[in-house]
C-alpha positions as CSV (number, residue, x, y, z in Angstrom):
1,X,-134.4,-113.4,-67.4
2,X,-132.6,-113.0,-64.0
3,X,-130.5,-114.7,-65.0
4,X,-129.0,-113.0,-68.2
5,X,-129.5,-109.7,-66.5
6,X,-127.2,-111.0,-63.7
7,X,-124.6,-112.3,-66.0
8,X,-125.0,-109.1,-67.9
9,X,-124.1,-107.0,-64.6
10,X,-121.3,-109.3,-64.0
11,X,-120.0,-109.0,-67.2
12,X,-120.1,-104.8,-66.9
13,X,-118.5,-105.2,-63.4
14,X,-115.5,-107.3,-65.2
15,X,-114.6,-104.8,-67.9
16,X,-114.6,-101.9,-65.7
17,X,-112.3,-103.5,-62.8
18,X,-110.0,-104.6,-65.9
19,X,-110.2,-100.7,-66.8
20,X,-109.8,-99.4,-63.8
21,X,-107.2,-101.5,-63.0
22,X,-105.0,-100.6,-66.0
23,X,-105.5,-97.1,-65.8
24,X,-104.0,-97.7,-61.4
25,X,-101.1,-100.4,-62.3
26,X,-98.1,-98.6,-62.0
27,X,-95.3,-100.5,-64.5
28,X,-92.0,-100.6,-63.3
29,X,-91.5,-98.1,-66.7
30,X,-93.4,-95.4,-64.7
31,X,-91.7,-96.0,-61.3
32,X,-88.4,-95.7,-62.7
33,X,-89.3,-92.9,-64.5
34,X,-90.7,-91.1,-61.7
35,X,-87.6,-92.0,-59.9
36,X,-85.2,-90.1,-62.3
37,X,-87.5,-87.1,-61.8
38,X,-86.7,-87.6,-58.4
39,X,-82.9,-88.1,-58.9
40,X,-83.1,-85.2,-61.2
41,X,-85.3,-82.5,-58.8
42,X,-83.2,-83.5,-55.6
43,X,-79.8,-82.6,-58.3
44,X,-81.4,-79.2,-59.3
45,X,-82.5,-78.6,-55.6
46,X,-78.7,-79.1,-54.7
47,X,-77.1,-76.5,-57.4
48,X,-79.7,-74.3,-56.6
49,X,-78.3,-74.0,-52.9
50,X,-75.0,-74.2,-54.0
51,X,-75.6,-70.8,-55.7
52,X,-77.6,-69.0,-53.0
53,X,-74.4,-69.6,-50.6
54,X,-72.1,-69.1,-53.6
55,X,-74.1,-65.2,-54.1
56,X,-74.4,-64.6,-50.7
57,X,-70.5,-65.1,-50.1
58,X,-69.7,-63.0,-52.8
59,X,-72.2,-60.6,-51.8
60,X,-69.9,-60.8,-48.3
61,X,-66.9,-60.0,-49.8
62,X,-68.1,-57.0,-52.1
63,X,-69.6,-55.3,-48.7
64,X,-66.1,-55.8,-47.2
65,X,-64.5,-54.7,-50.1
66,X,-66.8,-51.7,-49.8
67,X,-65.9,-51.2,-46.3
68,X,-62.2,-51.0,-47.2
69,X,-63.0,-48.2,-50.1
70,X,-65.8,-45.9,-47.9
71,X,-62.2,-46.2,-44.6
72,X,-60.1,-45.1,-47.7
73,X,-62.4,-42.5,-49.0
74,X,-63.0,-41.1,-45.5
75,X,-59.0,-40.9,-44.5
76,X,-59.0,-39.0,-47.8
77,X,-61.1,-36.2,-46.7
78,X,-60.1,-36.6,-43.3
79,X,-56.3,-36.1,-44.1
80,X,-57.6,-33.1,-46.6
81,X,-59.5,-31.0,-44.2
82,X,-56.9,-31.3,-41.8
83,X,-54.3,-29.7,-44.5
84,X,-56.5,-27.6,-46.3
85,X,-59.0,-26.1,-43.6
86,X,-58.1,-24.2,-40.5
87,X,-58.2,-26.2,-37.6
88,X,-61.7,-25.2,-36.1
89,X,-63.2,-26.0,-39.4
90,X,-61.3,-28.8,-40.0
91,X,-62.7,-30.5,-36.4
92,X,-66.0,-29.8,-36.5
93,X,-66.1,-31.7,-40.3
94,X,-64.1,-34.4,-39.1
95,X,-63.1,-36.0,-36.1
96,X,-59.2,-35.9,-35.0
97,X,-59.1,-39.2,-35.7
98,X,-59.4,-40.3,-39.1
99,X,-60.7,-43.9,-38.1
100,X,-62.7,-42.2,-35.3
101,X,-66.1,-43.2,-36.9
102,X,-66.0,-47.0,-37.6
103,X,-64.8,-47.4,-34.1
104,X,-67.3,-48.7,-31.9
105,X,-66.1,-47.1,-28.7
106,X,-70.2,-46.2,-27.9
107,X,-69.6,-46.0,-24.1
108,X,-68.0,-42.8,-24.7
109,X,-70.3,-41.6,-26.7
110,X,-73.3,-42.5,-23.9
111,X,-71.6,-41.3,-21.1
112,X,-70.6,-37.9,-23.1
113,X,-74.0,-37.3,-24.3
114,X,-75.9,-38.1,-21.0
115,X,-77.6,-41.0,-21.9
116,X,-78.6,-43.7,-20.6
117,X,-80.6,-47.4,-20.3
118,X,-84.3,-47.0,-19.9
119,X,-84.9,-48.1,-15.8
120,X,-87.1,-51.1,-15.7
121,X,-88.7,-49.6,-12.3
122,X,-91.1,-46.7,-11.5
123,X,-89.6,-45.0,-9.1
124,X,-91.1,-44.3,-5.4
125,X,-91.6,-40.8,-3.9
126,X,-91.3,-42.6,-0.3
127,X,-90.5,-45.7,1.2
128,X,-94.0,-46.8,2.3
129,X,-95.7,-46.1,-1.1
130,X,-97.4,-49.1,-3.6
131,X,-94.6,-49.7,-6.4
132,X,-96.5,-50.1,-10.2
133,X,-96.0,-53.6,-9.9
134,X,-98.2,-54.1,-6.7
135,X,-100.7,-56.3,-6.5
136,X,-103.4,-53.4,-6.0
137,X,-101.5,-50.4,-7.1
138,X,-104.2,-48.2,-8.7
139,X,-106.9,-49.8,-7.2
140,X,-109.3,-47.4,-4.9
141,X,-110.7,-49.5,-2.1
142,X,-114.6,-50.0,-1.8
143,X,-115.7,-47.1,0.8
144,X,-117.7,-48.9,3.7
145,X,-121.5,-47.7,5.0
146,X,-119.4,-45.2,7.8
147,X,-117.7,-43.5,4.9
148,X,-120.5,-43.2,2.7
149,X,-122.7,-41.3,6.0
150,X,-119.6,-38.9,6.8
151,X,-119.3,-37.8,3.1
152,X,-121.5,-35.1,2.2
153,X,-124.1,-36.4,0.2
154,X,-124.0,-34.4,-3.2
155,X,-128.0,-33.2,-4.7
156,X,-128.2,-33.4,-9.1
């Protein structure tokens, strides 16, 4: 009885390696199919790119084409407010110079305005004073046992 019930076993064990083993073999079917997915995603993947930098430099191009029309547009009215408005008006509208706003001349604008870079410092009102980035700046020192007798002792 062992026996058959051994061989029995053995016999279960057998079919299910075989199955399991059929459903894991990979044929070389499968393996060159997966490679043409492969082949095919890494193609896809590759156009794809091609037409995000493809978009992005026409994008590019419209902007500076945009550029160019906004400058014309803007001499335009410039030119027109100097004809047709008196000169006061004409100057507070528009700069004198009809390019005057896509220049980037901001130092004379700063300097005109007042303003300037933030200090990375905080300024001293002596000498001998703790700067902010002292070691102990803002910290009050522990008052010793003579202190503590001197100060007048305050009653709740």
């Amino acid at each position: 009885m062992i026996w058959l019930t051994a061989i029995g076993c053995l016999a279960v064990g057998i079919i299910i390696g075989v199955v399991i083993t059929s459903r894991l073999n990979t044929s070389p079917a499968r393996v060159q199919e997966l490679e043409n997915q492969i082949r095919t995603l890494k193609e896809s993947h590759n156009s794809y790119r091609d037409n995000v930098s493809d978009h992005f430099s026409m994008t590019a191009e419209l902007f500076q084409h945009m550029t160019e029309s906004y400058k014309e547009v803007y001499q335009h009215l410039a030119t027109g407010a100097q004809e047709l408005c008196s000169h006061e008006v004409a100057s507070k509208l528009l700069p004198a110079r009809s390019d005057s706003v896509f220049d980037n001349d901001s130092d004379e604008d700063d300097s005109a305005v007042g303003l300037s870079p933030p200090k990375d410092y905080a300024t001293k009102q002596n000498p001998g004073q703790k700067g902010a980035l002292s070691e102990d700046f803002g910290i009050d020192k522990p008052r010793s046992a003579d202190d503590e007798e001197s100060s007048p002792q305050q009653t709740h």
